[in-house]
N, C-alpha and C positions, 0 to 999 in steps of 0.2 A: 428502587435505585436510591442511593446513598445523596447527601450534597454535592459528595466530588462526584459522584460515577460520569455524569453528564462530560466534566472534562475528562475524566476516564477514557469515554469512548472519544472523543473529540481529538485526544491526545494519541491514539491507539490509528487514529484515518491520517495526523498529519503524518504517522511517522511512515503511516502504509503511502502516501503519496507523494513525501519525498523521494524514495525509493524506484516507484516509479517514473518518477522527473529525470532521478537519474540514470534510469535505462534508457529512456526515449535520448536523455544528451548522449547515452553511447553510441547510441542508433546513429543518431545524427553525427558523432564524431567517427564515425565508420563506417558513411555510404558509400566510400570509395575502394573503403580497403577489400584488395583482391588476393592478399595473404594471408594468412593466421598463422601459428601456430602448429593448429594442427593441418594447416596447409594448404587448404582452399579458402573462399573468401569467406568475412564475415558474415555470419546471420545474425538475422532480426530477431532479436529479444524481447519478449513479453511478460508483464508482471502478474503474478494469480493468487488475488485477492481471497480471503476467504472469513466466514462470521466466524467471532469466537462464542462461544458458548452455543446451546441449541435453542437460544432466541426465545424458548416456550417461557411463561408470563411466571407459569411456579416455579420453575428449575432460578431464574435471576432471584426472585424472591427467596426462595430456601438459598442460594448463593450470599444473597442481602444482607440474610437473617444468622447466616449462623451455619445453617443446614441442621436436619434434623436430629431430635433426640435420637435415644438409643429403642424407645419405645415406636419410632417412628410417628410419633403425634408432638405434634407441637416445635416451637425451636431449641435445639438444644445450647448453642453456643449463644455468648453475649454480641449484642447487637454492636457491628465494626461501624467505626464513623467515615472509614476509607480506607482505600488501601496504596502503597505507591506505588506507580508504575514504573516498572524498569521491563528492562527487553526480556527478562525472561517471564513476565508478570500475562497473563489473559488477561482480557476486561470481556464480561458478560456484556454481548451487545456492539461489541468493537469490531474493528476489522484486522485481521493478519495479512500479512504477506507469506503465502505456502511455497513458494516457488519463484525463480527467473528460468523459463522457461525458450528453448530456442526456436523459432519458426524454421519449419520443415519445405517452405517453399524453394522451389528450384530460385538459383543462381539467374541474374541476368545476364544473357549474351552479347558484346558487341564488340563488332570487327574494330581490329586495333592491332595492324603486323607489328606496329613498332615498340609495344608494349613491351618489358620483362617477361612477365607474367602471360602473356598468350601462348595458345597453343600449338600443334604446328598447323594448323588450320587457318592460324591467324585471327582465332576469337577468342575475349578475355571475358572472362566468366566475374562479374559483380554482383555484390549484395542486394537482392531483393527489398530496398527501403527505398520510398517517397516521402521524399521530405515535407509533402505537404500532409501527408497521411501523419506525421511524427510533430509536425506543429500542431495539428487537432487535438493528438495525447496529449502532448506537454501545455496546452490551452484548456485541458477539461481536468489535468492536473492540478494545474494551476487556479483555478477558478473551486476545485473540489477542497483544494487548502484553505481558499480566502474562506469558502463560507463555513468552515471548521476552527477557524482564527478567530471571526464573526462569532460563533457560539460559544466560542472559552470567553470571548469579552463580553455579549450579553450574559453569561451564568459572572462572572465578576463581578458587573454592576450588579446583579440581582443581590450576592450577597453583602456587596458595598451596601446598598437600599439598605438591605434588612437590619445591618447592625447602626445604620443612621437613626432608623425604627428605634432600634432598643436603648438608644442613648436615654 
């Protein structure tokens, strides 16, 4: 791994766990909704994370380096000092977002004649979300960004250090 990679992958989790900050605030700004759309109520939305690259120690390395010659020995490209990340960019070692994916759990039932939206039974069918279940995500979101915020500023100072060194 290159100087930058480190915020490479750093950069690659916050952008994966902004994303899902922002489904869990759907979540949350939709435990009530007994409409959609497509006509029943809201579901539970989940985000699915996935590694980029296959993590194995040569594959980042021959990634690092160039990738190999045409003889297959050795590297064949010049060694990259980084590369930039944009959205359509992989980082070996980082995390994607493959999906928003919707929970399949039944609807919650409860009696409410006087609802719009009830049946003629007199029960209105809600979103399967607890809010306290959607405050843990968006708390282990939120805590998975600081200590990824945390590593781009320690790899900073590291190279702040170093060119203090070389003065």
């Amino acid at each position: 791994m290159n100087l930058f990679g480190v915020m490479d992958v750093s950069a690659s989790a916050l952008k994966a766990e902004r994303v899902r900050a922002e489904v869990v605030a759907a979540n949350m700004a939709n435990a009530e909704t007994t409409r959609t759309a497509d006509g029943g109520p809201y579901q539970r939305h989940h985000v699915v994370f996935e590694a980029e690259g296959d993590g194995s120690f040569r594959q980042s390395l021959v990634s690092h380096m160039g990738g190999l010659g045409a003889s297959g020995i050795g590297f064949g490209g010049m060694r990259r000092l980084g590369k930039a990340v944009t959205a359509d960019t992989t980082v070996d070692g980082g995390v994607a977002v493959t999906g928003v994916i919707a929970d399949a759990s039944a609807p919650l039932r409860r009696y409410d004649p006087q609802h719009p939206d009830a049946g003629p039974d007199g029960y209105v069918s809600y979103p399967d979300i607890n809010p306290l279940t959607e405050m843990v995500d968006l708390m282990g979101a939120q805590r998975s960004y600081g200590a990824n915020a945390s590593a781009i500023q320690a790899e900073k100072n590291m190279v702040a250090s170093s060119l203090e060194i070389l003065k």
